[in-house]
PAVOFI-441276 format. One record per residue: chain; x, y, z of N, C-alpha, C, O, CB in turn. Coordinates in steps of 0.001 Angstrom, whole numbers. Glycine has a CB too. Example, Ala and Ser with C-alpha at 12.3 -4.5 7.8 and 13.67 -1.06 7.14 Angstrom:
2
R  titi       nX       nY       nZ      caX      caY      caZ       cX       cY       cZ       oX       oY       oZ      cbX      cbY      cbZ
R     A    13190    -5690     7800    12300    -4500     7800    13200    -3300     7800    14236    -3319     8465    11308    -4473     9046
R     A    12850    -2250     7080    13670    -1060     7140    12900       30     7870    13409     1138     8039    14084     -598     5725
END
This chain:
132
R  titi       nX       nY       nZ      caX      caY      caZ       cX       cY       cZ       oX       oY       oZ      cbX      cbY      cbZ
R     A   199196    92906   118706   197956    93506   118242   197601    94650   119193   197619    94660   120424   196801    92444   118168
R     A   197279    95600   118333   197158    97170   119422   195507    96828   119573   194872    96182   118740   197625    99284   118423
R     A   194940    97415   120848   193727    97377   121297   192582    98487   120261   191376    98727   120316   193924    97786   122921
R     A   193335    98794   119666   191874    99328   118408   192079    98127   117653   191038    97494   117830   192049   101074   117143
R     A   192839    97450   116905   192870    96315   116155   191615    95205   116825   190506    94796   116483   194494    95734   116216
R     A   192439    95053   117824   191595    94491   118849   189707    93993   118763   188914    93079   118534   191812    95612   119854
R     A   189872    95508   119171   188186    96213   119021   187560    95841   117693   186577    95110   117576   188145    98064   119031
R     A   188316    96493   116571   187886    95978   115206   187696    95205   114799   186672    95162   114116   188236    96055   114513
R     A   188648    93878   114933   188627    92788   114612   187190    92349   114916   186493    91914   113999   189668    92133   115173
R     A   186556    92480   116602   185211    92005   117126   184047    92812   116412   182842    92577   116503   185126    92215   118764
R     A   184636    93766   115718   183712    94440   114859   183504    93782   113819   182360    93333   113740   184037    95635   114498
R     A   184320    93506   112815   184512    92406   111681   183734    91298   111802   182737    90982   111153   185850    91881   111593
R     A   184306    90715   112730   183622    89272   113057   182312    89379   113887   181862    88480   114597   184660    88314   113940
R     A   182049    89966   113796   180316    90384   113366   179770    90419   112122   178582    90098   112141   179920    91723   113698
R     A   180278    90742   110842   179877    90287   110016   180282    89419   109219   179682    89046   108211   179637    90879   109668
R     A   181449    88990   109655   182220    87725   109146   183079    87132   109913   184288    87355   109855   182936    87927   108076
R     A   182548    86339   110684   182817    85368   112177   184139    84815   111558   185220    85056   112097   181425    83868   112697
R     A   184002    83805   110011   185416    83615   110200   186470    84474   109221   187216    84237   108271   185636    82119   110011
R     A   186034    85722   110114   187821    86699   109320   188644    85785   109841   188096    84951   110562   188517    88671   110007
R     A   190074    85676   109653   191100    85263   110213   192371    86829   109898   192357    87615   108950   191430    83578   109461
R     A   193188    86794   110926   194097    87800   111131   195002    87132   111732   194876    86272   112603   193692    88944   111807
R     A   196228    87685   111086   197619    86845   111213   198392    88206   111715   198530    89254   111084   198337    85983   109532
R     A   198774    87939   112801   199284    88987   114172   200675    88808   113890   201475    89260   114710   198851    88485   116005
R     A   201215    88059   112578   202959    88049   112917   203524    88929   112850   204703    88672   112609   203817    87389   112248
R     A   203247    90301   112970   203340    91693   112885   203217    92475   111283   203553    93609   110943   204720    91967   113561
R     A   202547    91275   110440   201932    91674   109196   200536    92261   109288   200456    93238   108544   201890    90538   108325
R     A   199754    92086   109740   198341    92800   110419   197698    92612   108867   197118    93476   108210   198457    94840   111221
R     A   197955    91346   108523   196857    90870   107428   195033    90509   107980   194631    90572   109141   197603    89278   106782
R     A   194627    90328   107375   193003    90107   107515   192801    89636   106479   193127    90212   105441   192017    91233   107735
R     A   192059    88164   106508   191440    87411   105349   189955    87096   105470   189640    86248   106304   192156    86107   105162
R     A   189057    87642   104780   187502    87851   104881   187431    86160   104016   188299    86253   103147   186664    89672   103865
R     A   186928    85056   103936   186378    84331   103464   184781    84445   102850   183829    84901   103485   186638    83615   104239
R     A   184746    84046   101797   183499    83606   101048   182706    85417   101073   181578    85677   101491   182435    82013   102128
R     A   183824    86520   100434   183162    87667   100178   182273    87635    98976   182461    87210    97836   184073    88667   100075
R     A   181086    88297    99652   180089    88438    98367   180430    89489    97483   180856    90570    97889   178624    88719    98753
R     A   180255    89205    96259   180671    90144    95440   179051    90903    94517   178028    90230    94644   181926    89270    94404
R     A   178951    92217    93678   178655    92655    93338   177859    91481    91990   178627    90834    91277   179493    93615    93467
R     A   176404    91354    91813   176283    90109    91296   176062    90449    89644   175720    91578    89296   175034    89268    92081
R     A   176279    89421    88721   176166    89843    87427   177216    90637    86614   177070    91126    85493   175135    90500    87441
R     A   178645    90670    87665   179577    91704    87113   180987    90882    86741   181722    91067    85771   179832    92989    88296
R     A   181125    89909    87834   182313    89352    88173   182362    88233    87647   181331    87561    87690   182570    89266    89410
R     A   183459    87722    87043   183646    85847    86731   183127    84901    88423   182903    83705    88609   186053    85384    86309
R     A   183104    85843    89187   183190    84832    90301   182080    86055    91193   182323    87262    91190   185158    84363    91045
R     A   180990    85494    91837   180382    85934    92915   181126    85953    94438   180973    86859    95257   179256    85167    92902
R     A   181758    85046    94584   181931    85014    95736   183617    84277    96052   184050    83171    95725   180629    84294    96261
R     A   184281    85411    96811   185582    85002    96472   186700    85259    98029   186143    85835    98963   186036    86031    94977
R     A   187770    84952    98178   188301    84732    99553   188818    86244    98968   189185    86536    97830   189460    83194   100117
R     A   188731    86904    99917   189185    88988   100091   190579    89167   101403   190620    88529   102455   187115    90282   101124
R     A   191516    90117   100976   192038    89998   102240   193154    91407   102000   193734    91661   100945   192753    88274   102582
R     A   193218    91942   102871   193868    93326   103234   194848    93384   104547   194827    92688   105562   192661    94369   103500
R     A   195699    94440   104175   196766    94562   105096   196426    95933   105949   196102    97072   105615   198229    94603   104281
R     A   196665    95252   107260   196210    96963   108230   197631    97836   108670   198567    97443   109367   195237    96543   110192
R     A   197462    98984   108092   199151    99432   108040   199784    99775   109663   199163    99852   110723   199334   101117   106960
R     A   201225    99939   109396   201583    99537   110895   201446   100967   111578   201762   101122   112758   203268    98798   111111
R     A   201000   101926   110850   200525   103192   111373   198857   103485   111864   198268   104392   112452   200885   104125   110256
R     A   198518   102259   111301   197037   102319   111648   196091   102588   113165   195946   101746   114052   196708   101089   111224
R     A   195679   103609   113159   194657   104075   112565   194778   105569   112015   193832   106179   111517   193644   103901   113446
R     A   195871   105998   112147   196379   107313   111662   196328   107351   110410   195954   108390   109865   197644   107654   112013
R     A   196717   106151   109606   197278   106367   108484   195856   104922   108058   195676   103876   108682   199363   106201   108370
R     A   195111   105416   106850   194163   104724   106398   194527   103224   105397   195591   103208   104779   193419   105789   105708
R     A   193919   102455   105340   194887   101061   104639   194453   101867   102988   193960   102939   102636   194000    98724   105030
R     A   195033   100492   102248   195041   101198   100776   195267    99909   100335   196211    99238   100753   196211   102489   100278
R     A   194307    99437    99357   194252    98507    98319   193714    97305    99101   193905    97078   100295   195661    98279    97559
R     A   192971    96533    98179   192677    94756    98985   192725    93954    97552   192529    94333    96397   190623    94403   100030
R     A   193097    92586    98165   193551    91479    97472   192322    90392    97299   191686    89806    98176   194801    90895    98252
R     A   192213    90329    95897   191156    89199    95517   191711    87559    95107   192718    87490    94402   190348    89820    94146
R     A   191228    86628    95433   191867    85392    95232   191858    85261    93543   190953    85786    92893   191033    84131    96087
R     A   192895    84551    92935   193187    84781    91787   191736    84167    91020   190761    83513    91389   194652    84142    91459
R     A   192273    84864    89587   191254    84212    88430   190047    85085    88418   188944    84656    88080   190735    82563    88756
R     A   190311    86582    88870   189030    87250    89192   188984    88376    87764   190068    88701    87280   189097    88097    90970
R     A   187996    88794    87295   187954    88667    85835   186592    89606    85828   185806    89421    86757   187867    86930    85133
R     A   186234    90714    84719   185161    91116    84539   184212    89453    83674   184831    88694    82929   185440    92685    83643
R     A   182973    89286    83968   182169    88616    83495   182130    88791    82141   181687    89810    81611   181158    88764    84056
R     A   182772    87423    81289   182614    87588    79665   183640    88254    79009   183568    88636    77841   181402    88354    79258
R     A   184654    88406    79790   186196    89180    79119   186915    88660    80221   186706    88575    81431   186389    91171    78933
R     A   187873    88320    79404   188691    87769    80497   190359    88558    80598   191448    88005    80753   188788    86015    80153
R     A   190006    90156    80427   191010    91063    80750   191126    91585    81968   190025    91822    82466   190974    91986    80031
R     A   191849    91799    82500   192390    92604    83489   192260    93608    84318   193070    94535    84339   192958    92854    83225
R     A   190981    93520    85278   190521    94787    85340   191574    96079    85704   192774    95867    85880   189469    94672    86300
R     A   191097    97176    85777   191877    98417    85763   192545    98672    87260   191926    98318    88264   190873    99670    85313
R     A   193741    99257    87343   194171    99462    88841   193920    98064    89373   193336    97942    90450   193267   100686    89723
R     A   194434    96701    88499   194880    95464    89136   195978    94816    89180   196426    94856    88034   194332    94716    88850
R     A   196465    94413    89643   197513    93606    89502   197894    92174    90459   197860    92125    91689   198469    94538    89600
R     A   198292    90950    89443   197906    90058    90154   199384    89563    90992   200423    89429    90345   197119    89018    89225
R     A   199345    89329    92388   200380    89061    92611   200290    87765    93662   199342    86983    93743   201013    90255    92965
R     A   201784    87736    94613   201715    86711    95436   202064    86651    96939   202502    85782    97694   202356    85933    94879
R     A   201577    88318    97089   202330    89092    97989   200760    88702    99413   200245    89818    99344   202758    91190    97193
R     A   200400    88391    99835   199199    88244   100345   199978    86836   101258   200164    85940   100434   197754    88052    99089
R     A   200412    86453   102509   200609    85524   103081   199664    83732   103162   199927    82643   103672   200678    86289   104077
R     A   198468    84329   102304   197546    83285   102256   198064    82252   101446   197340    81257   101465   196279    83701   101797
R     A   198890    82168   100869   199272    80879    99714   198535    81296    98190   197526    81997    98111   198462    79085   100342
R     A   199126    80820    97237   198458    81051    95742   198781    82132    95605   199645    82644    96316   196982    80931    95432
R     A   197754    83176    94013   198071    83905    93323   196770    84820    93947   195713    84425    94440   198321    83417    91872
R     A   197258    86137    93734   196113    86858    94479   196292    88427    93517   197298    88944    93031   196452    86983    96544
R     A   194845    88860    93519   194798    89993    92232   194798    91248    93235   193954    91043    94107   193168    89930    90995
R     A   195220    92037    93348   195573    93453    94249   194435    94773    93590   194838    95290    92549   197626    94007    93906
R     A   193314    95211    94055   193260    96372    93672   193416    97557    94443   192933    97621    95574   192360    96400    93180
R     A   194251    98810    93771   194533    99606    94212   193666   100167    94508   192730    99948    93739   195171   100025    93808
R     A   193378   101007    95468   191816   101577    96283   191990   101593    97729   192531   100852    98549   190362   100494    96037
R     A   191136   103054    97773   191249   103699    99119   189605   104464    99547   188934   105152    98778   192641   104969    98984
R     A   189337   104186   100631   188058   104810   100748   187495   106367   100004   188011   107231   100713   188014   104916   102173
R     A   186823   106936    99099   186644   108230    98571   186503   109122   100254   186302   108640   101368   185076   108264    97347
R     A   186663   110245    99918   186642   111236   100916   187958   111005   102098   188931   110254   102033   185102   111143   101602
R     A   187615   111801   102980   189236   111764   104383   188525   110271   105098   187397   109813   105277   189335   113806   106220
R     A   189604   109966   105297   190369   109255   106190   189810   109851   107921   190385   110857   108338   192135   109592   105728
R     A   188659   109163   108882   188520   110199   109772   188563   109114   110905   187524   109067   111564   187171   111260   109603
R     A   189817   107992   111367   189303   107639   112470   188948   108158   113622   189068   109369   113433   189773   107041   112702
R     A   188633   108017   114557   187833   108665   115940   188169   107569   117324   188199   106340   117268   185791   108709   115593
R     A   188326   108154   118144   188599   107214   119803   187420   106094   119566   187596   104889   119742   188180   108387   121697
R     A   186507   106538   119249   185383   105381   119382   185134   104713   117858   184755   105306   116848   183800   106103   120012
R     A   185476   103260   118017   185833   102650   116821   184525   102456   115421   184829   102216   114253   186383   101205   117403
R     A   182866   102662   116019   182493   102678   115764   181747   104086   114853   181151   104065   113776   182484   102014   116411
R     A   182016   105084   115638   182255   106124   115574   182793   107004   114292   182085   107989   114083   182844   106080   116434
R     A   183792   106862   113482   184452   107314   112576   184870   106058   111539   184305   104980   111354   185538   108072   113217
R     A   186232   106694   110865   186003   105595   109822   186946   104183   110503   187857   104300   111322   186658   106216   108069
R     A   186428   102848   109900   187533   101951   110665   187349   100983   109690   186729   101214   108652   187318   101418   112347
R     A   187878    99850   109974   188389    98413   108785   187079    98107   108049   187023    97852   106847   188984    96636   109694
R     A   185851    98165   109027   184497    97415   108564   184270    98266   107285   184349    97662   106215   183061    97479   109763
R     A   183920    99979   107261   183864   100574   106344   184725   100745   105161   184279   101368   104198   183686   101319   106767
R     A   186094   100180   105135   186959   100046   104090   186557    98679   103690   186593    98492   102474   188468   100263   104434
R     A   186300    97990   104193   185751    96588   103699   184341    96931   102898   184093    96847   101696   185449    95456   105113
R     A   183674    97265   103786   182316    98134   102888   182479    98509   101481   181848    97904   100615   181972    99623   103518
R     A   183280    99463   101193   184213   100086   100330   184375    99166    98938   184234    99514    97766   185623   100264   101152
R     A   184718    97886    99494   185312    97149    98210   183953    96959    97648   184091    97335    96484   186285    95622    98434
R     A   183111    96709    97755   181634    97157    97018   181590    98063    95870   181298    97927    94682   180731    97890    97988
R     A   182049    99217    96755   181978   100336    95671   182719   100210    94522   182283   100456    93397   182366   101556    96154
R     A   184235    99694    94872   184976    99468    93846   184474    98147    92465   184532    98093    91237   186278    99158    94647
R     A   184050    97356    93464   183588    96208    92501   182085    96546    91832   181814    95982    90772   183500    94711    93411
R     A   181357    97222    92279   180668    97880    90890   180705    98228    89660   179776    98324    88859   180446    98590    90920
R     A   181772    98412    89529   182217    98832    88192   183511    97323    87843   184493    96963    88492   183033   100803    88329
R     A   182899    96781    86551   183719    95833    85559   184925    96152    85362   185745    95242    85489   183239    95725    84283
R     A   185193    96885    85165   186783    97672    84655   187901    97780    85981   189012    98281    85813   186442    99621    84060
END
């Protein structure tokens, strides 16, 4: 684990004490019991989890993984830019959406400072606003 990971991680777990991160040189992150966008989703609240790339922080992550069975509310199709897979080290079936923070990519020496994991986590908000 590189010492911005490091840093971040204690950033994270500030707002979600139990992230868990699996250091086997996969640089996964699993957010438990994420709140979701309410009135939209088959599920309010669901286990979230993203991969931090091995270029990181140069290179910005891209896409996060929802625990399976995740569904617009009242249709039970597929939302858009999903795909459900089993690629996520957590065990089970897990739904992938493709997504990347809007605007550049700007990390900064100071982790708080520019963009970093907390605000791509932020992020999945935006995406889960919208049903589709």
């Amino acid at each position: 684990m590189t010492p911005r990971v490091e840093q971040e991680l204690v950033l994270i777990r500030q707002y979600f004490p139990e992230a868990e991160y699996l250091e086997s040189g996969s640089g996964w992150v699993r957010l438990p019991e994420f709140n979701f966008p309410a009135d939209i989703w088959s599920k309010n609240i669901a286990d979230v989890c993203f991969q931090i790339p091995n270029a990181y922080p140069g290179q910005a992550p891209y896409g996060f993984y929802v625990k399976e069975g995740f569904r617009p509310k009242g249709n039970n199709a597929l939302p858009s830019n999903y795909t459900e897979t089993s690629e996520p080290p957590f065990g089970g079936i897990w739904g992938k959406f493709s997504w990347q923070i809007d605007g550049k990519w700007e990390a900064t020496a100071d982790v708080q400072g520019g963009s970093n994991l907390i605000s791509f986590i932020w992020s999945f908000k935006d995406r889960l606003k919208e049903a589709n």
